[in-house]
N, C-alpha and C positions, 0 to 999 in steps of 0.2 A: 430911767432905763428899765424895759423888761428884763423880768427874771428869766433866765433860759430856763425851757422844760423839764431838766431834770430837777432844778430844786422847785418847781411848781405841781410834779405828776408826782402821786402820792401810791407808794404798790403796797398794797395790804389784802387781806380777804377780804371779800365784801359779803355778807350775810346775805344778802340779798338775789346774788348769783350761785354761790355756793361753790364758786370757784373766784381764783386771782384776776383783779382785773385793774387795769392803770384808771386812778379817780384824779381828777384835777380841780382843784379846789377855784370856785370862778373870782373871788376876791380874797387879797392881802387882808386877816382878822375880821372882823363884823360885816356884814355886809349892811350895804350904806340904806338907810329907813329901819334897817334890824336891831341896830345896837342894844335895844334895851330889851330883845327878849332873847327870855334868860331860858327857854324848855329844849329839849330835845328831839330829834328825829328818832321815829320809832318805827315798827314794821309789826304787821299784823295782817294772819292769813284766814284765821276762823272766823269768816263774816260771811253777810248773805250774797256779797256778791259770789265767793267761793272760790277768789283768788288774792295773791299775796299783794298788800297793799302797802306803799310808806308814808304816813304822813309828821306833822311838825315838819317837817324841813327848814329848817333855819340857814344851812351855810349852802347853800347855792351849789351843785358839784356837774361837772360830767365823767360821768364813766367810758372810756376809749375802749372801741370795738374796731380792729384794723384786720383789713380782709389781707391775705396772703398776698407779698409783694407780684406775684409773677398774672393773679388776678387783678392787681390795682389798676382803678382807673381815673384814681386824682380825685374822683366826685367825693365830697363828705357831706352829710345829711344830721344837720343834729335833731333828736326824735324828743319831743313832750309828751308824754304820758297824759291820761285824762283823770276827771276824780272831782269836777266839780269847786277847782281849787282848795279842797278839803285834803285829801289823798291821792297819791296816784298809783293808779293802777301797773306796777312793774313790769309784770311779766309780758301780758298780752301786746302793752302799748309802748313797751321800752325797750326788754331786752331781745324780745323773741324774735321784733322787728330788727335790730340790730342785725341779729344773728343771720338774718334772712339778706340784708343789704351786705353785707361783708359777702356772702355766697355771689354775690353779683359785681365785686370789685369795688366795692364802693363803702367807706372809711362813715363808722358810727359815733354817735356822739349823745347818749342816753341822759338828758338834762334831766335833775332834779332841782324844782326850780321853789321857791317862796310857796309856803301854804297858809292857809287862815287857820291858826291854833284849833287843834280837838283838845278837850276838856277831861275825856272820859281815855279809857283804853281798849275803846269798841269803836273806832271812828266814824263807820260805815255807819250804824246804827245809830248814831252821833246826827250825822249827815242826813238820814232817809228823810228824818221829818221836814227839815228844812227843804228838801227839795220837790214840797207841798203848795210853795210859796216863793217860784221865783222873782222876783220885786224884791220881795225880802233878802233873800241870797246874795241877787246879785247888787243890795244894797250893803252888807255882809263881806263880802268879797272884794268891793273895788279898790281899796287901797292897796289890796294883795294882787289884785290884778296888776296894776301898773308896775310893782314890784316885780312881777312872772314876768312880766313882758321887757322891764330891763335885764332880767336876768336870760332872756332869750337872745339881748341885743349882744350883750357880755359872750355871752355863748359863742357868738360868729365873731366876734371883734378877736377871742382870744385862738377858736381854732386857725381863724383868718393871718392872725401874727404870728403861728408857728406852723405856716403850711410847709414847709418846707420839710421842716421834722417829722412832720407827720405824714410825710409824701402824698402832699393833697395838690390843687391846682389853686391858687386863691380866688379866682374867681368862676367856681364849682363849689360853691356852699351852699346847700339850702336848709331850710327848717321845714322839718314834718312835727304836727301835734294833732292830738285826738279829744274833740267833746273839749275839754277845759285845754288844753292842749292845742289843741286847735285855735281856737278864742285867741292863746299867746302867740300861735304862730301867725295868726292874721296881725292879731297887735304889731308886731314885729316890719310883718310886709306892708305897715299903713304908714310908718312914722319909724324911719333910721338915717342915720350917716353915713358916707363913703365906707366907712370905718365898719359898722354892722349891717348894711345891707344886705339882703338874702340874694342868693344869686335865681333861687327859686324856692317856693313855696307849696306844702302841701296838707292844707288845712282840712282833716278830717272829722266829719260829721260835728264839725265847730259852734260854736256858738258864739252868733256875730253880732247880735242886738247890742250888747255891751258896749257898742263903740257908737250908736248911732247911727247915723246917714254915713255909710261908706261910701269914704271919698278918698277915691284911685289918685295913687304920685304918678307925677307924670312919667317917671321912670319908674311905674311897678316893674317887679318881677312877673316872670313866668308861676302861671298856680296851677296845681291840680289840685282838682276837688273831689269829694268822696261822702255819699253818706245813704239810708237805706228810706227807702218809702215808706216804712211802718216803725219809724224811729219814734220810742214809745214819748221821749220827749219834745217830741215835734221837730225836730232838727232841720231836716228836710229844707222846708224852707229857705232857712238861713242858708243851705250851701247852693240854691237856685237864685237865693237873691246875690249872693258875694258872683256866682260865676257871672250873672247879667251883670254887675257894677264893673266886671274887670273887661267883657268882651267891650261893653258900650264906652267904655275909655281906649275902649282899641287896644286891648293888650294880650297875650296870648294868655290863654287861660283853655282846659279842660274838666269835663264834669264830669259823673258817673256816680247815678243816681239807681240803685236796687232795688225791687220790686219788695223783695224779704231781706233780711237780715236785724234787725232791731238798731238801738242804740249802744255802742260799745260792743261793737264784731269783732275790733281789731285782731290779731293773729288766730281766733277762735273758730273751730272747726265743727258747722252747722250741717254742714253737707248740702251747702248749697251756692251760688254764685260767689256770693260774698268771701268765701275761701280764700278765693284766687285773687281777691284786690289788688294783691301787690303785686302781682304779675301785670299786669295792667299799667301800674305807677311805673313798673321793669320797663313797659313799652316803651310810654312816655318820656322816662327817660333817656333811652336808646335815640327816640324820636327830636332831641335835645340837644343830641352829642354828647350827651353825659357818660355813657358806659364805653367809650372808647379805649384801649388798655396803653396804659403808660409805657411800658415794656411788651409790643407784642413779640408772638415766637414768631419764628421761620415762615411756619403754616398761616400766623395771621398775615404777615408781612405778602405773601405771594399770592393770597387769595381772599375773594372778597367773601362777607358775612355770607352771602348767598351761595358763592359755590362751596364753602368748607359745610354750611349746611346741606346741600346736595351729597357732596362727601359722605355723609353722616346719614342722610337718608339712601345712597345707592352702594355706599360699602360701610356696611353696619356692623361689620367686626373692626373696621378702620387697618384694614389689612395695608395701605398704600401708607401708614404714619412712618412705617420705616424701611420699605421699599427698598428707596434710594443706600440708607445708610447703611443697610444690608448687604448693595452689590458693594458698595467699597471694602466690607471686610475681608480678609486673606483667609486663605485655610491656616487652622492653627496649626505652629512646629509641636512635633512630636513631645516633644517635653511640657509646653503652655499648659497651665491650666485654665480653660478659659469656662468662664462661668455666665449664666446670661438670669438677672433675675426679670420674674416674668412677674406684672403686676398691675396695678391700675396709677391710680394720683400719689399715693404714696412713696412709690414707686418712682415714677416719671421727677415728683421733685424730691427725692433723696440724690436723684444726680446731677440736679443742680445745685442743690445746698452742700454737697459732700464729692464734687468731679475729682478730687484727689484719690477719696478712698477708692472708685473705680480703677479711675485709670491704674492704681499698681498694682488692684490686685486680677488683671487681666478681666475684669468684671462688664459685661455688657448689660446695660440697662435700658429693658423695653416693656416700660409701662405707659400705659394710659391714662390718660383722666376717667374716671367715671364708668371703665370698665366694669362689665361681668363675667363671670365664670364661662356663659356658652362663646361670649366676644374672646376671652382669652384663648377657649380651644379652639375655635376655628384660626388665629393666628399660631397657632403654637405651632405647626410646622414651619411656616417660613420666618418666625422670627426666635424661634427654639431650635428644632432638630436640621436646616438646614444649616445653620451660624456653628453646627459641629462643636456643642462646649464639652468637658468632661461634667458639667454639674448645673442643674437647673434650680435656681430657688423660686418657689412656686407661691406669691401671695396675694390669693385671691379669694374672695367673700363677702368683705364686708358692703361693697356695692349690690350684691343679692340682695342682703337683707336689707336695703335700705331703699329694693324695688327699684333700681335704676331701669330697669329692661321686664317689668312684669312682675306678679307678686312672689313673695320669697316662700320657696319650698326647698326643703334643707334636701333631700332625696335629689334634687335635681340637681343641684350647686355642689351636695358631694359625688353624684356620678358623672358630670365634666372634669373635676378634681380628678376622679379618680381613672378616669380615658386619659387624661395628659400626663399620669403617672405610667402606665401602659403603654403610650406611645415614645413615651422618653425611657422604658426601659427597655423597649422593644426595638430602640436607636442606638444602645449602650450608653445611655448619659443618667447618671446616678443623680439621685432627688431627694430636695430638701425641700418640704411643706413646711411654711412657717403659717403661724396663728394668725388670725383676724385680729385687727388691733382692737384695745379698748376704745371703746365711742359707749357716751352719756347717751347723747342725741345725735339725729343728724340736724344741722341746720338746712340745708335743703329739703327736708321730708319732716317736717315737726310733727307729722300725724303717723307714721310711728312709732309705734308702744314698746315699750320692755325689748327699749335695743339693748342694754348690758347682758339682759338673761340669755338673748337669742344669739349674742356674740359668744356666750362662753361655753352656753350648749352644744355648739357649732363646732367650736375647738375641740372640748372633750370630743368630738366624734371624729375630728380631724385625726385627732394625737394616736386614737384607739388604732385608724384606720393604716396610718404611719408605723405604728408599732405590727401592726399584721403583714404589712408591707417589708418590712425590712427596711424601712426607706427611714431619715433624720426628718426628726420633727425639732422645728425653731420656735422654742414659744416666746415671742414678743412681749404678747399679753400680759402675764404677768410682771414680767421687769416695767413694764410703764405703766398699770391699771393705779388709780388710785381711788379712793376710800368709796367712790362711786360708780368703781368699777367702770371710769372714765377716762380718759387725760389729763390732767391738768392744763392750765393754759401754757406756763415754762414750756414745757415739750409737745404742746401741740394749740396753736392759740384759736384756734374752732373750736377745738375737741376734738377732731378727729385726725388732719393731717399735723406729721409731726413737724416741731422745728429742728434745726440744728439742733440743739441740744439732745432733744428728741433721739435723730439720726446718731448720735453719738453714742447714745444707750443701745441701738438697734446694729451698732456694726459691728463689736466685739462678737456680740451674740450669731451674727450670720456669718463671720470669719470662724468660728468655733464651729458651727452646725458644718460649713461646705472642707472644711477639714476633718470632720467625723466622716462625712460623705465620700469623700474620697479613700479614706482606707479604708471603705467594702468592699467586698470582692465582685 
């Protein structure tokens, strides 16, 4: 009998993230050809290649990266990391990708899979020489190979037995690997069961020789392939010969092949084509059925992808989101306090996670996704000053600075703030500015630098601006930042947008600020 997930998912810190994230351990005590080794999983950052790497891996794990239920689209992707089966490379090829497929509704699953013992506590350096000599390597390597590649099969056999819980689709699973990672994830697509089957494949900048004469099941998966023309390890190749082996079996398969980029791009920001890779795999997959939403809203349900994108390119402040829900409101009685908070994603799902706290406290919630400050003021008459509230909570910025709509200048984003402060007091509706929430990163924008510094900058000049104004400042920020001046995952599982619990900590605090607000004169 399987175990149910909760005695299986393991929540601790992970050193490796630097925040909480659910680990699931892929087998019950030793993993089966491991038994007899006795070393540890270690991690180590000061190396040549100049990012954080883990090797030893001995107990097999996936780390769970689940995108926001109201973005799910059922698809789960579990990611290999590369390293040569030596190490693997975490960040660029595990977690960042994660980060990145959650941003697209779509449920992560960051394998750490079997590695061939390091000796030393330099692994990298450990590694270089031998990969002077692959014959040697991957003579070195193979029995750890076969082991990576059951631990790949494990991988989908186990997200596949609790799709439910993990609100996936069982059959929406594929495997993406990179370089060594890659290598597993083709292993995986050559030789599985009903049971671990990939539902699709995407084998980057792989290395396929390891397997011989690749030879396509007659039920392969769907593959996309990925790797760069100047890959110093010759790579190239191999992912020209895998996409010829999969079309000439007749199967569908995609390739994209780059002119520059080297070997081991993955989420790494060259400034050049290769950037955007995943946006590309984003197409493919859409091209799939993959990115469909499990729960769409109202707006998906009435309109198709093309006209909500017309929407979106011919009303660009998205003035028509609530239009409708606009004319149904009454003028308020005399006595109502009615409040309207104005906002972006945060917003928008604070009143789905929390439709109670609204509804009693007369509270109207008209936030957008992925707004900014100039989208907010062009909407703030018709979804502000006409809806008649006594009190506006105004929280908007942190899409500026994460360049939603153009690069971020602080001058600009506080003088919209500060027009919709002006037209709402020049309405009689008294104003509460709350802060910009804490965000580490964005995962949508990873090339974004020193987002804590430029969010708290932003506040102090908010807070300064409120205090000149007469007007309530709501500082969020602080009741939620933690130690990296982030969110943690409990109350925000991006990092950015909160959860429940999250919204829990933020509504004491804007029932506090829109009651200071009302007794001003």
């Amino acid at each position: 009998m399987k175990k149910p997930l909760s005695l299986l998912v393991l929540l601790f810190l992970v050193s490796t993230t630097g925040f909480s994230q659910r680990v699931v351990q892929l087998y019950d005590g030793k993993a089966p050809g491991a038994e007899n080794w006795t070393w540890n999983e270690q991690e180590y950052a000061n190396n040549a290649f100049k990012t954080r790497v883990v090797y030893n891996v001995v107990q097999p794990t996936l780390t769970v990266f689940l995108p926001k239920p109201e973005l799910a689209t059922g698809t789960a992707v579990i990611v290999a990391p590369g390293g040569a089966f030596h190490i693997l490379s975490i960040d660029s090829e595990g977690i960042e990708v994660a980060k990145w497929l959650n941003s697209r509704g779509v449920a992560a699953f960051v394998l750490k899979y079997r590695l061939v013992r390091s000796l030393t506590t330099n692994p990298v350096a450990e590694l270089m020489p031998k990969m002077q000599d692959f014959k040697k390597l991957d003579e070195e390597n193979a029995p750890v190979v076969e082991m990576a590649v059951a631990d790949g099969k494990k991988a989908i056999e186990y997200v596949r037995s609790h799709a439910k819980e993990l609100d996936i689709l069982p059959n929406q699973i594929g495997i993406m690997g990179f370089s060594a990672g890659g290598a597993l994830t083709l292993g995986v697509g050559l030789s599985y069961t009903a049971a671990n089957r990939p539902d699709f494949i995407a084998p980057i900048y792989p290395k396929t020789d390891i397997f011989g004469e690749i030879k396509v099941p007659t039920d392969a998966p769907p593959a996309w392939i990925c790797a760069a023309s100047d890959d110093q390890l010759g790579f190239a190749p191999h992912a020209t010969a895998l996409y010829d082996a999969w079309i000439a079996a007749k199967k569908i398969a995609e390739l994209h092949i780059y002119q520059k980029g080297g070997h081991g791009f993955g989420m790494n920001k060259q400034k050049i084509p290769t950037d955007t890779w995943y946006e590309r795999f984003g197409d493919w997959m859409k091209l799939q059925g993959l990115l469909k939403k499990l729960r769409p809203s109202a707006m998906d349900l009435k309109y198709s992808e093309e006209q909500i994108a017309s929407f979106q390119r011919n009303d660009w402040a998205y003035l028509n989101r609530y239009a409708e829900d606009n004319k149904k409101l009454t003028t308020p009685k005399a006595n109502e306090n009615r409040v309207v908070f104005l906002g972006n994603s945060i917003t928008e799902g604070w009143v789905r996670s929390q439709p109670d706290f609204f509804a009693k406290g007369d509270y109207i919630g008209r936030g957008i996704s992925g707004q900014t400050s100039p989208q907010a003021l062009l909407r703030f008459r018709p979804d502000v000053v006409e809806l008649k509230p006594k009190v506006v909570v105004i929280n908007i910025g942190i899409n500026d600075i994460a360049e939603n709509t153009g690069p971020y200048n602080p001058d600009f984003t506080m003088g919209n703030i500060a027009s919709m402060v002006e037209i709402a007091k020049a309405n009689g509706i008294k104003v509460v500015i709350a802060s910009v929430h804490p965000a580490f990163e964005f995962p949508w924008r990873k090339d974004i630098s020193d987002v804590p510094n430029k969010i708290i900058r932003f506040n102090e000049r908010l807070k300064e601006y409120a205090q000149k104004q007469g007007v309530v400042y709501l500082d969020y920020h602080s009741a939620m930042k933690d130690s990296r001046n982030g969110m943690a995952p409990d109350i925000a599982e991006d990092g950015v947008h909160p959860t429940l619990k999250g919204y829990k900590i933020m509504a004491p605090l804007a029932e506090k600020a829109i009651a200071e607000a009302l007794k001003k004169k």
